[in-house]
C-alpha positions as CSV (number, residue, x, y, z in Angstrom):
1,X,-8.4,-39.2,-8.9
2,X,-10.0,-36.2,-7.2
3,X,-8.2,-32.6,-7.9
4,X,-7.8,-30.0,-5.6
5,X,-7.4,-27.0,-8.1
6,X,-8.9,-27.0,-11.5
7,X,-8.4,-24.4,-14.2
8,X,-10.6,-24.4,-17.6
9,X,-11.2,-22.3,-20.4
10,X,-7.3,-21.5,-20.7
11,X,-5.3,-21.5,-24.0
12,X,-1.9,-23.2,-24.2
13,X,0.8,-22.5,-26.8
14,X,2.6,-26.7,-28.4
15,X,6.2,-25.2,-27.0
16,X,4.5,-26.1,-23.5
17,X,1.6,-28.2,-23.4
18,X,-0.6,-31.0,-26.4
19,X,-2.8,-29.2,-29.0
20,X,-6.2,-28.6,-27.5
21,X,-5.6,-28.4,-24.0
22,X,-7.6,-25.9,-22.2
23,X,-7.4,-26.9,-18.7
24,X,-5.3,-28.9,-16.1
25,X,-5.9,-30.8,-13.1
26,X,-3.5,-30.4,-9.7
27,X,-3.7,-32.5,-7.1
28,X,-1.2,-32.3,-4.0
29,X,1.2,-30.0,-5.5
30,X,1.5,-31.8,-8.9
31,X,-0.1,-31.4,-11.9
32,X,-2.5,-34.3,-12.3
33,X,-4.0,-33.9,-16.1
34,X,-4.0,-31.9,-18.9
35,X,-6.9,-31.6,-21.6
36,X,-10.6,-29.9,-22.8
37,X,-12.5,-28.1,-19.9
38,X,-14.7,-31.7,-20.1
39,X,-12.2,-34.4,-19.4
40,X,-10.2,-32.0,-16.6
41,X,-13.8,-31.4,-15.0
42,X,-14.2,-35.1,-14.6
43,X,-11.6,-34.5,-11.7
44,X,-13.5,-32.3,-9.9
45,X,-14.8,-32.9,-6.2
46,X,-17.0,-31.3,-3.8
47,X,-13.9,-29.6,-2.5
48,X,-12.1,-29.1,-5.6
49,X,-11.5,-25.3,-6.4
50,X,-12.4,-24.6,-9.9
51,X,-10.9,-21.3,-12.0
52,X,-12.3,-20.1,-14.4
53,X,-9.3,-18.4,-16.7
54,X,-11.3,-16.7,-18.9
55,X,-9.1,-17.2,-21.9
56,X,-6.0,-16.8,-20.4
57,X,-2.9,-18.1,-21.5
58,X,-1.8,-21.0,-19.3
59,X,2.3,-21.9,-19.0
60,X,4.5,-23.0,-16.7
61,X,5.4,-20.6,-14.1
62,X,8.4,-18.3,-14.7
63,X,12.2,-19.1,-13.2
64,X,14.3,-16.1,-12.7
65,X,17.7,-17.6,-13.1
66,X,19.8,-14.4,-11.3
67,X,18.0,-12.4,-8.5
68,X,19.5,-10.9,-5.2
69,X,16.0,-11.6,-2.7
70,X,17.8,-10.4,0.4
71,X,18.9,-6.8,-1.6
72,X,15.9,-6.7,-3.8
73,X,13.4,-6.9,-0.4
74,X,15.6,-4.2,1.1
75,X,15.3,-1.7,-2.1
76,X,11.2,-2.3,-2.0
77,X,11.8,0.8,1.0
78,X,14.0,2.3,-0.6
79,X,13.9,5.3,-3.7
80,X,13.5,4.1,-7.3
81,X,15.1,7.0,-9.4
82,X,15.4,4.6,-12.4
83,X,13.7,7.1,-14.2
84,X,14.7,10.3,-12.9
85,X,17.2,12.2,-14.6
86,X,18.3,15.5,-14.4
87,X,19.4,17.3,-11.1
88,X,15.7,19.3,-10.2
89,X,14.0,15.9,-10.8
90,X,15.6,13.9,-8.6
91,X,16.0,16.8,-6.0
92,X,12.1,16.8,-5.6
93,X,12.0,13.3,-5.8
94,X,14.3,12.4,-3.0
95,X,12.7,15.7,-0.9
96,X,9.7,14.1,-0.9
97,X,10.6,10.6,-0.3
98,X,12.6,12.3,3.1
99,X,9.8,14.1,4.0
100,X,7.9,10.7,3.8
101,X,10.7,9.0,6.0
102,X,11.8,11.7,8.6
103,X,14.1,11.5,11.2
104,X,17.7,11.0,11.0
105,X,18.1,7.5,9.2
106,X,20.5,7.4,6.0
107,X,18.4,7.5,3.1
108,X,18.3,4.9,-0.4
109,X,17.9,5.8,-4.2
110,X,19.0,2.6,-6.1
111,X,18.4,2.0,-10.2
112,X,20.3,5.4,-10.2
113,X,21.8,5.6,-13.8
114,X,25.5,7.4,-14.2
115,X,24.5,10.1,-15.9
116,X,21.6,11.4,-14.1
117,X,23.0,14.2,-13.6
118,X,24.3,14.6,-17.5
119,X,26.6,13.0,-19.6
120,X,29.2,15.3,-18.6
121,X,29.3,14.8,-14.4
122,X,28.7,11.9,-12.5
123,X,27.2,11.9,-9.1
124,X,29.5,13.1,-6.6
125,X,29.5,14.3,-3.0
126,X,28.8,18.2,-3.4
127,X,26.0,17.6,-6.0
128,X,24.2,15.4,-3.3
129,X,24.6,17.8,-0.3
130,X,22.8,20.2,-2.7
131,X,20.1,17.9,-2.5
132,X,20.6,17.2,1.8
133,X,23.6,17.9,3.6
134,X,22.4,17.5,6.7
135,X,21.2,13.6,7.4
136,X,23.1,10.6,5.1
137,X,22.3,10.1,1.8
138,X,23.7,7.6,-0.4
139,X,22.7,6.8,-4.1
140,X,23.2,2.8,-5.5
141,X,24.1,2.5,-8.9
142,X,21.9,0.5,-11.5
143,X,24.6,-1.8,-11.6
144,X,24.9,-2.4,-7.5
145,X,28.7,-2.2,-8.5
146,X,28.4,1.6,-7.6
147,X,27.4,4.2,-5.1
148,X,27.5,7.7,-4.5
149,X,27.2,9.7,-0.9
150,X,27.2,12.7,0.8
151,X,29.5,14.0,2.7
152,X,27.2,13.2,6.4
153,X,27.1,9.9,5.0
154,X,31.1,9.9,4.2
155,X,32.0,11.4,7.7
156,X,29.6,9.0,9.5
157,X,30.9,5.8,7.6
158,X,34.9,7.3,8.4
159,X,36.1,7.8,4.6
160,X,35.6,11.0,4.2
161,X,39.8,11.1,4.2
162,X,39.8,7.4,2.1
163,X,40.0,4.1,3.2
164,X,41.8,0.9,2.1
165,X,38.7,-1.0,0.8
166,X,41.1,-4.0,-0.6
167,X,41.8,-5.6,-4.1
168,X,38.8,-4.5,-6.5
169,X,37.2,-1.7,-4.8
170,X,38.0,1.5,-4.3
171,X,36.9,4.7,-2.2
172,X,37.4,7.3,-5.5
173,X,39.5,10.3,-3.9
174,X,39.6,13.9,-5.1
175,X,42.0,16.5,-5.9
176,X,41.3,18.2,-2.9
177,X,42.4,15.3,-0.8
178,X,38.7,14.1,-0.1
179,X,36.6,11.3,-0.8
180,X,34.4,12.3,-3.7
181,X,31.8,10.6,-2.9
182,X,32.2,8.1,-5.4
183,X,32.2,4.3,-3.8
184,X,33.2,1.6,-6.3
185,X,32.2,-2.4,-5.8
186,X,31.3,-3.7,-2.4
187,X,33.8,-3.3,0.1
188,X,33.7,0.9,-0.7
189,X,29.7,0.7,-0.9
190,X,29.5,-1.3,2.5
191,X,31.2,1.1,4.3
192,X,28.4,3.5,3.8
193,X,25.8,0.5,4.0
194,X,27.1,0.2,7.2
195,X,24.8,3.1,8.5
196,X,21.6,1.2,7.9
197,X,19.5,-0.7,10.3
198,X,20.5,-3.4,8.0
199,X,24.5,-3.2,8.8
200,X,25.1,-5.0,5.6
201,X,23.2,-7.8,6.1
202,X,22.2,-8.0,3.2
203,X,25.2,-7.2,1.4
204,X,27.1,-10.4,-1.0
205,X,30.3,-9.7,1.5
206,X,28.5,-10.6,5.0
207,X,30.0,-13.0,7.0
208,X,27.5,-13.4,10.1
209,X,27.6,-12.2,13.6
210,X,26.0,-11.4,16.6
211,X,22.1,-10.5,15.2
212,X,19.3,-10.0,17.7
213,X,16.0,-12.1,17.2
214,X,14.3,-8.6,16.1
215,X,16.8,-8.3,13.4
216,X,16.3,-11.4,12.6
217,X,12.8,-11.6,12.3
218,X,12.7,-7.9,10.7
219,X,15.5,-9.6,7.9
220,X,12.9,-12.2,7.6
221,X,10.1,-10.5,6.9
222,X,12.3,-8.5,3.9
223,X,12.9,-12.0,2.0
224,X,9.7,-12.9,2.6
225,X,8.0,-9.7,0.8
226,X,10.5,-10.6,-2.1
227,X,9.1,-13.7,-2.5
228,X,5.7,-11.9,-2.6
229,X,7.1,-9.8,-5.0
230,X,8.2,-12.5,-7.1
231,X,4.9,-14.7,-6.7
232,X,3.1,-11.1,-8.0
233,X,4.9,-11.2,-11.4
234,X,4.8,-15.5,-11.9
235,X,7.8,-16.2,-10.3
236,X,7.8,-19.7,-9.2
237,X,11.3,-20.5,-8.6
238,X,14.0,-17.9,-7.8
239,X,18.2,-18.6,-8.2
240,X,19.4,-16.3,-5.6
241,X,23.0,-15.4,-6.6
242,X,24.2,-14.1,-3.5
243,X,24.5,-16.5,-0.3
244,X,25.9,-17.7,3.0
245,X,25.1,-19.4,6.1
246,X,23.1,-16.5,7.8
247,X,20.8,-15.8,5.0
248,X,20.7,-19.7,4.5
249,X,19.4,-20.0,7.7
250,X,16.7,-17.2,7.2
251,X,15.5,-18.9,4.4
252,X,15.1,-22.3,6.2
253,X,13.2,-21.0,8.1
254,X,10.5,-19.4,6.0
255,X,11.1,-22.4,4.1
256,X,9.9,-24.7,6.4
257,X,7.3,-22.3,8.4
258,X,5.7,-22.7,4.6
259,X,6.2,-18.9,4.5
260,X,8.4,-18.4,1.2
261,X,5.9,-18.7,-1.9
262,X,8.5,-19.3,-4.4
263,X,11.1,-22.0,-4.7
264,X,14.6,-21.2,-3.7
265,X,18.1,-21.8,-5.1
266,X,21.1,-20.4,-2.8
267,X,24.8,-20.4,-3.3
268,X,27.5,-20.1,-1.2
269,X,29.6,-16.8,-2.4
270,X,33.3,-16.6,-2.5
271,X,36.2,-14.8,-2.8
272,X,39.6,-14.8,-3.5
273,X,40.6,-14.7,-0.2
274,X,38.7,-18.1,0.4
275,X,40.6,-20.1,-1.7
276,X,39.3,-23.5,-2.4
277,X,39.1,-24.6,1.3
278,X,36.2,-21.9,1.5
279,X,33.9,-24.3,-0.2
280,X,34.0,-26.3,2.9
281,X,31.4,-23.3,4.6
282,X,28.4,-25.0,2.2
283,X,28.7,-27.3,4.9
284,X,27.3,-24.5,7.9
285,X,24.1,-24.4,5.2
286,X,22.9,-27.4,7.0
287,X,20.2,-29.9,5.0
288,X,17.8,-28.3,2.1
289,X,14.3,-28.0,2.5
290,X,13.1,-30.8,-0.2
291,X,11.4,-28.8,-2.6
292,X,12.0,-25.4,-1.6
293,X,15.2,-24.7,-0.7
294,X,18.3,-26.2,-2.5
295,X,22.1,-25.3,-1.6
296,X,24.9,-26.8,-4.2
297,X,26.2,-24.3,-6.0
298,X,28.9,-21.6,-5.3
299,X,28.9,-18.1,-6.6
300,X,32.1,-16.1,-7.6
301,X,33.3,-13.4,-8.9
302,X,35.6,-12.7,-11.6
303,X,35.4,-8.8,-12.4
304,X,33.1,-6.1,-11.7
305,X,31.0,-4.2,-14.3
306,X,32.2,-1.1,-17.4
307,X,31.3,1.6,-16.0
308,X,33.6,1.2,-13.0
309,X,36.3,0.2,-15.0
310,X,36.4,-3.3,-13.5
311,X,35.3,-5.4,-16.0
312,X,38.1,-7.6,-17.1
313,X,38.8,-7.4,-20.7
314,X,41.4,-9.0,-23.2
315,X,42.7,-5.6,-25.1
316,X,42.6,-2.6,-24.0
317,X,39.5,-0.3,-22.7
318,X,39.6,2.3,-25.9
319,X,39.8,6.0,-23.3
320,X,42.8,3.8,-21.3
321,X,45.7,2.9,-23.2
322,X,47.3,-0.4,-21.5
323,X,44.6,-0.7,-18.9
324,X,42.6,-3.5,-19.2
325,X,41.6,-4.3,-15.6
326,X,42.7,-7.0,-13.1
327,X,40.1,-10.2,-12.4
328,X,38.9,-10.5,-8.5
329,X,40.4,-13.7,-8.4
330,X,44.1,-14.8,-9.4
331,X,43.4,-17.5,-12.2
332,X,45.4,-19.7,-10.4
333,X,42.8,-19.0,-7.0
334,X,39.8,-19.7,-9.4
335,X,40.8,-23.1,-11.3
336,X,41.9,-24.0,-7.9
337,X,38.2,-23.1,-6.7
338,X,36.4,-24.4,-9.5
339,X,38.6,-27.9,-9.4
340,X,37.9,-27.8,-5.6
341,X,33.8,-27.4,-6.5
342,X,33.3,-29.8,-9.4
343,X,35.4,-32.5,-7.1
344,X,32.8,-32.0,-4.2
345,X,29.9,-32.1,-6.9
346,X,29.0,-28.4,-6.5
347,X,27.6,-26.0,-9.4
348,X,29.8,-23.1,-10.1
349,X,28.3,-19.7,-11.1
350,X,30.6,-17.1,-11.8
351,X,29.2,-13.3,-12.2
352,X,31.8,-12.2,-15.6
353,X,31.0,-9.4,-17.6
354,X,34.7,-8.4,-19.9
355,X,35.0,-10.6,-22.4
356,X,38.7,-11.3,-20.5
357,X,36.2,-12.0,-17.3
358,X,34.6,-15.0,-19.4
359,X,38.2,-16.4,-20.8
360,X,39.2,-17.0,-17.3
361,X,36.1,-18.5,-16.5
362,X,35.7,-20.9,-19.2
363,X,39.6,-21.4,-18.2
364,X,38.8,-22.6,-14.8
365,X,35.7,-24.6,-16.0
366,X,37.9,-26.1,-18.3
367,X,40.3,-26.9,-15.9
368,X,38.3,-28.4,-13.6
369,X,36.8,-30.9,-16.5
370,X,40.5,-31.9,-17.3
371,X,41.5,-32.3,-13.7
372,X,38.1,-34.3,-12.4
373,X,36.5,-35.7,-15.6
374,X,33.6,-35.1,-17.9
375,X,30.2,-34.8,-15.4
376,X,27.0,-33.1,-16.2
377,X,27.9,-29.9,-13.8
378,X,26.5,-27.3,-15.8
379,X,28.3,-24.9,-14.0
380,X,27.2,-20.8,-15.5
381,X,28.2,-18.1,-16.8
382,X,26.6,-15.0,-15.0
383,X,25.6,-12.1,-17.6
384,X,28.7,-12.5,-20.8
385,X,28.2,-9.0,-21.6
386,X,31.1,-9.3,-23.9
387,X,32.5,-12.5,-25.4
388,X,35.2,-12.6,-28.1
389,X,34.2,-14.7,-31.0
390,X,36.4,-18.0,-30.4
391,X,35.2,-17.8,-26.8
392,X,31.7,-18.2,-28.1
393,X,32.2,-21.7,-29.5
394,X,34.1,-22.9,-26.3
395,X,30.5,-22.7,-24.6
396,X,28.9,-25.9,-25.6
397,X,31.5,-28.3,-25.8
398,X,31.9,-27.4,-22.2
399,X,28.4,-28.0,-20.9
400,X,28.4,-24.3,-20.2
401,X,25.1,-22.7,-19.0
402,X,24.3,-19.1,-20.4
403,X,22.7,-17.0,-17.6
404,X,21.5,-13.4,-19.2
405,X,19.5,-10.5,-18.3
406,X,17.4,-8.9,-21.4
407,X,17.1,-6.1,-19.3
408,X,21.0,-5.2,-18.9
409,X,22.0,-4.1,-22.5
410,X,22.2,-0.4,-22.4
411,X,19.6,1.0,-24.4
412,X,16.5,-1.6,-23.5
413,X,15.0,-1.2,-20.1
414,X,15.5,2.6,-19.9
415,X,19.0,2.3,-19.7
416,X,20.9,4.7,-21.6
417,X,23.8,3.8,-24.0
418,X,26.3,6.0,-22.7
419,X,28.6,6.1,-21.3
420,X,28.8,2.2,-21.3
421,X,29.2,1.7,-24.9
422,X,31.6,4.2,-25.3
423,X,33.8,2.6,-22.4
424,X,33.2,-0.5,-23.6
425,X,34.5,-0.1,-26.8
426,X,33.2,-0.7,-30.8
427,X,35.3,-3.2,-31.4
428,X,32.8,-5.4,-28.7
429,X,29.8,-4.9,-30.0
430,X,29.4,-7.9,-32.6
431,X,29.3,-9.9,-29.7
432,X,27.8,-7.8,-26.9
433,X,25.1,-9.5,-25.5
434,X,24.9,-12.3,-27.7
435,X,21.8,-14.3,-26.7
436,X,21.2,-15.1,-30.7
437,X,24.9,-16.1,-31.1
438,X,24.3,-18.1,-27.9
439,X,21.3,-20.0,-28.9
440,X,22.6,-21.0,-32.6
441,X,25.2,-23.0,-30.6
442,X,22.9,-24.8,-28.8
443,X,24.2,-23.4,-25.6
444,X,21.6,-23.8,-22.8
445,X,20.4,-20.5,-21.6
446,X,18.4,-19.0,-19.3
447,X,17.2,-15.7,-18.3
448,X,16.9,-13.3,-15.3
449,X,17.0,-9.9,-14.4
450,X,19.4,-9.6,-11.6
451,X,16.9,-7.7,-9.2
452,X,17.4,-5.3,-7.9
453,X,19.0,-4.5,-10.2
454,X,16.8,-4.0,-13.1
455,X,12.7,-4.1,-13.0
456,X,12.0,-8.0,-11.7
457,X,8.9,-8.7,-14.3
458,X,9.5,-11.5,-16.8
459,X,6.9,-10.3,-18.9
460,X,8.6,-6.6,-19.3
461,X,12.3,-8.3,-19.8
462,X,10.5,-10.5,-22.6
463,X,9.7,-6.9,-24.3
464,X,12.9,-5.5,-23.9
465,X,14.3,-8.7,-25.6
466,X,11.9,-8.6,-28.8
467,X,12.6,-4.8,-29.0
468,X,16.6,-4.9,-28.7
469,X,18.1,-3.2,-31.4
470,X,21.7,-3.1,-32.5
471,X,23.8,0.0,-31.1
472,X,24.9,0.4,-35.5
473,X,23.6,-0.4,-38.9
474,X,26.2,-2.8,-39.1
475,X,25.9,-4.7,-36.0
476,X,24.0,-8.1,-36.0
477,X,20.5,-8.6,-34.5
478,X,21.1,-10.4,-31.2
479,X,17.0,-10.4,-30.9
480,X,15.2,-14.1,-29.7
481,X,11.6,-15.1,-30.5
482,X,8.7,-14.9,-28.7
483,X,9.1,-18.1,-28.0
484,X,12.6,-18.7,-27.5
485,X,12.5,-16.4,-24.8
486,X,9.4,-18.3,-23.3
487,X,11.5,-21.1,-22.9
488,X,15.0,-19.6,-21.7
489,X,12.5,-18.4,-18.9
490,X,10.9,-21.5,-18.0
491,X,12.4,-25.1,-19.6
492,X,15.7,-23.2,-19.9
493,X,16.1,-22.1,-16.2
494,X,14.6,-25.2,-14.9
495,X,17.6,-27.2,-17.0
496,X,20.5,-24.6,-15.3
497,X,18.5,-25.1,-12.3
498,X,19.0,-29.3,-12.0
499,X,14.9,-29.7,-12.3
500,X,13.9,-29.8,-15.7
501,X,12.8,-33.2,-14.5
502,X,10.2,-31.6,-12.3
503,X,9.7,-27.8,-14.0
504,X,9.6,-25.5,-16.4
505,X,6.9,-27.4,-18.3
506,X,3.2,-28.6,-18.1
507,X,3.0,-32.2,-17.5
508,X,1.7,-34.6,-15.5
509,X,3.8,-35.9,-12.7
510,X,5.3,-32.2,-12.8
511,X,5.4,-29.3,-9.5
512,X,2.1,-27.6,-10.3
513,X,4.1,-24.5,-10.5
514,X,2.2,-22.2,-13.5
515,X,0.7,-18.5,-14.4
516,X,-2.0,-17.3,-16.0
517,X,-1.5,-14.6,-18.7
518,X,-3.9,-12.2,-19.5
519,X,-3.6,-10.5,-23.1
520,X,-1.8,-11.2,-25.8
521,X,2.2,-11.9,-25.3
522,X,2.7,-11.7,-28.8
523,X,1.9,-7.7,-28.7
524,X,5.2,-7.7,-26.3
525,X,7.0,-6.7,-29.4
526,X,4.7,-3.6,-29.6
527,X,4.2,-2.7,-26.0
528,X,5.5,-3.8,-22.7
529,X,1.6,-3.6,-21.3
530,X,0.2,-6.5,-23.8
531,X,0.2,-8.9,-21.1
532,X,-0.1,-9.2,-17.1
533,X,0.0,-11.7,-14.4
534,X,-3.5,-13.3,-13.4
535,X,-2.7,-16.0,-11.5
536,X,0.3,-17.3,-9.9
537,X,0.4,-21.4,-8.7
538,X,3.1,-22.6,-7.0
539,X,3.2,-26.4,-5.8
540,X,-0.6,-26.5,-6.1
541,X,-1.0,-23.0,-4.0
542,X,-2.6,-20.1,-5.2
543,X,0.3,-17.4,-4.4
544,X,-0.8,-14.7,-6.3
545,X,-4.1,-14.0,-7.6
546,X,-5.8,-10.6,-10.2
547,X,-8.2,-12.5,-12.5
C-alpha cells in the first residue's frame, strides 16, 4: 500500500517500537509500517511526503492527561511573572507589559508565586496599587486557586467591602474593614475575572449565557491557539479538565471545521450544588466528534490546594490547631455523584490534593463499585499531593488511575518550597508526591502539567521529574526513570484516556499520532535543553514542524 507520509533515518527506543526500526509508514491517519529506511521506502509514491529525521528520536506523540485549553489560551495574553520575584522586578515587568497594552482594560500576571514579594508578605491590595492604582490589576496565583487585586479592580468588581462568595471560597477581609485584596478559589477570583472581555468564560464555574457570535468566535480562536500551543511541544491528545456545554460546543466546532490539531477529552464539571442529577447536563454536550472530541467523564472537586488552606487533610494543618479544612462536596453529595456516574457509565476525575481530599475520594469510588459492581471505569485521581500510607495500597485494588504533574512539587519547576511545605506539614512528606510509591503498586499513571498552571512542555516536566529531590535526608526518592516517565506520558495517558487500543504507542493499525525528538532525552537529567520538539504528527497531519 502506498503511504502518504514517510519518515526515515529516525531512532526508536524497545519501550515503543521492534529493535531496528528507523522509519514508519502513515497512510490515512494510521500508521501503516514500521522498519529500516529500505522496507518503509518501499511505501513510497509519487505523492508520498518523505522526512528525513536526521537522527531524531521517533515516539508516540505526547498525552497531557490534566490541562485547562480554554484558561491556558487566555494566559498566552496575559503576564508570565513565574520568574519574577521581588517587588522592583515585577514592578518593571508589569509597567512594561501596560505600556504594551494601554488603555483601560484590567490587566493579567498568572504563574505568580506567594512569595513574590518575600516570605514574610503575600500579595495584597496596597502592594499592587504601588505598582498601578489607577486601571485594574489582578495577579493569578500559580496554583489558579488564588488571586490578588488592586483596589480599581476590587471597587470595579463590588468587594471592595466583601462579598458572600459561598462554601469554599472566600473574599480575604482586613482589619481595617476592607477587602485585602486577597481572593481565594473561584467564586472570589471570578468576581474580579468578571472585568475581562472574557466575563469568565473561561472560568471552571461558567454556566452559559447570552454570548454574541464575536465572542464566540474571539473564544474560538483562544482554544484554537492552545491547541497550537500544544501541537508546538508534541502534544497529540489533550484531557481538558475543566468542561461544560458552552465550551463543548466551541470545541465541536473546531473539531469538526478540522481546526483543533490535537485530540480532545472534555468533562462535564460539577459541584456540590449539582448533586447527582447534574450529571444529566453531559446530555446538552450533544454527539462527539469520532476521533477528536470525546465527552464521558465528569470532573469534581473535592478540596482546593495548601497554600489557601483548603486542601482537605486528615490531622491537623501543623500552624492550625483543630483546623483541618472542609471538602467542597459533603461525602454523602459525592458517593451520591460518583454512584450516579459509574451507573450511567461515566469516568470520574476528581481534582484532590489533602491526603483527607483523596480518602473521600477513594470513599466515593469505592462506593460506587459496591453499589453498581466491579467495571473497568478507571475513574482518577487528579494530582494526590499527599496520600497517607494505607490510602496508597487502596489505589490498585480499585482500578484507580494516578493523574500527576512532575511539575507541581514545590521545589522543581521554579517553585519554591515555602511556604507550602511548611503548611503542609513534615509529617506528609514520606508520601508527598508519591509517583515511585505509585508505580511499585502497579497503579496506572499518567502525567500532565495542569496548564496554565505550570510550563505546558512534556519534555521540561520529564526534567523536573529525573531531578526531584527529597525536601530531607531522610525522605525517600519519589524520582521515575527516563523511561517510566516516557510511558506515564504516552501508553500511560492513553490507558486513563480509554485508547490505549489506538495510542500512546507505535504500531500498525495505530492513530499516526508521533514527535520527533531532537537531542538526547537522556541528558534531561542534566539539563532541561537536552532535547526539543522537531516534528509534531497528529492523525497523519503535520501540525507542528522545526527540523
Amino acid at each position: 500500500m502506498t503511504a502518504d507520509l514517510i519518515i526515515v533515518n529516525a531512532r526508536a527506543r524497545a519501550i515503543f517500537a521492534p529493535a531496528g526500526t528507523t522509519a514508519i509508514a502513515v497512510v490515512k491517519g494510521k500508521i501503516l509500517a514500521l522498519g529500516s529506511d529500505d522496507a518503509i521506502r518501499a511505501h513510497a509514491g509519487p505523492d508520498t511526503r518523505v522526512i528525513d529525521a536526521g537522527g531524531c528520536e521517533m515516539m508516540p506523540g505526547f498525552v497531557e492527561s490534566h490541562l485547562h485549553l480554554f484558561m491556558g489560551g487566555a494566559t498566552l495574553g496575559m503576564l508570565n511573572l513565574g520568574s519574577s520575584f521581588g517587588f522592583d522586578a515585577t514592578r518593571a515587568a508589569f509597567l512594561d507589559f501596560a505600556a504594551a497594552n494601554p488603555g483601560d482594560d484590567i490587566l493579567f500576571g498568572y504563574a505568580v508565586n506567594y512569595i513574590i514579594f518575600g516570605e514574610d508578605r503575600r500579595p495584597d491590595r496596597h502592594l499592587l496599587d504601588s505598582i498601578i492604582a489607577d486601571r485594574p490589576v489582578c495577579l493569578l496565583a500559580t496554583d489558579l486557586h488564588c488571586a490578588w487585586a488592586n483596589t480599581r479592580a476590587l471597587e470595579l468588581s463590588g468587594i471592595l467591602h466583601g462579598a458572600d462568595v459561598g462554601h469554599g471560597s472566600e473574599v480575604v477581609m482586613g482589619d481595617d474593614g476592607l477587602a485585602t485584596g486577597e481572593l481565594r478559589e473561584f467564586a472570589a477570583m471570578n468576581r474580579v475575572k468578571m472585568l475581562s472581555r472574557l466575563k469568565g468564560r473561561d472560568s471552571m464555574d461558567y454556566e452559559g449565557g447570552e454570548v454574541s457570535d464575536e465572542d464566540r468566535a474571539h473564544d474560538k480562536a483562544l482554544i484554537r491557539q492552545a491547541g497550537e500551543y500544544c501541537a508546538r511541544h508534541g502534544i497529540t491528545t489533550a484531557v481538558n479538565m475543566d468542561g461544560n456545554a458552552y465550551q463543548a460546543g466551541l470545541m465541536r466546532d473546531l473539531a469538526l471545521g478540522q481546526q483543533m490539531p490535537v485530540r480532545v477529552s472534555l468533562p462535564l464539571r460539577l459541584e456540590q450544588r449539582h448533586a447527582a442529577d447534574g450529571i444529566a447536563l453531559i446530555d446538552g454536550f450533544g454527539p462527539d466528534v469520532p476521533g477528536w472530541l470525546h465527552f464521558g467523564r465528569i470532573k469534581l472537586f473535592m478540596d482546593g490546594v495548601y497554600d489557601t488552606w483548603t486542601a482537605l487533610t486528615v490531622t491537623d494543618y501543623p500552624d492550625r490547631p483543630g483546623f483541618r479544612s472542609e471538602p467542597l462536596i459533603a461525602p454523602e453529595t459525592f458517593n451520591a455523584i460518583c454512584i450516579e456516574a459509574d451507573r450511567r457509565g461515566l469516568q470520574i476525575a476528581t481534582h484532590a490534593v489533602g491526603d483527607g481530599a483523596v480518602r473521600a475520594t477513594i470513599d466515593g469510588y469505592e462506593a460506587a463499585r459496591k453499589a453498581n459492581g466491579s467495571r473497568d471505569a478507571r475513574h482518577r485521581i487528579e494530582h494526590i499531593d499527599t496520600i497517607t500510607p494505607e490510602d496508597l495500597d487502596r489505589l490498585s485494588p480499585l482500578g484507580i488511575v494516578a493523574s500527576m504533574q512532575p511539575v507541581h512539587p514545590p521545589g522543581s519547576a521554579g517553585l519554591p518550597l515555602e511556604p507550602t511545605i511548611t503548611i503542609m506539614g513534615r509529617e506528609r512528606w514520606p508520601t508527598a508526591f508519591p509517583w515511585r510509591m505509585i508505580r511499585d503498586r502497579k497503579v496506572p499513571l499518567a502525567f500532565g502539567t495542569d496548564w496554565p498552571v505550570s510550563p505546558i512542555s512534556p519534555l521540561y516536566a520529564i526534567h523536573c521529574a529525573l531531578t526531584r529531590e527529597p525536601w530531607a535526608t531522610d525522605k525517600p526518592d519519589q524520582r521515575l526513570s527516563l523511561d517510566e516517565c516516557l510511558l506515564a506520558y504516552t501508553a500511560g495517558g492513553a490507558y486513563a484516556d480509554f485508547a490505549e487500543g489506538s495510542r500512546g504507542r507505535l504500531d500498525p493499525g495505530f492513530e499516526a499520532d508521533l514527535v520527533l525528538i531532537e537531542g538526547a532525552l537522556e541528558d534531561l537529567a542534566e539539563t532541561e535543553n537536552a532535547a526539543r520538539v522537531a516534528l509534531t504528527v497528529c492523525g497523519g497531519k503535520i501540525t507542528h514542524e522545526e527540523l
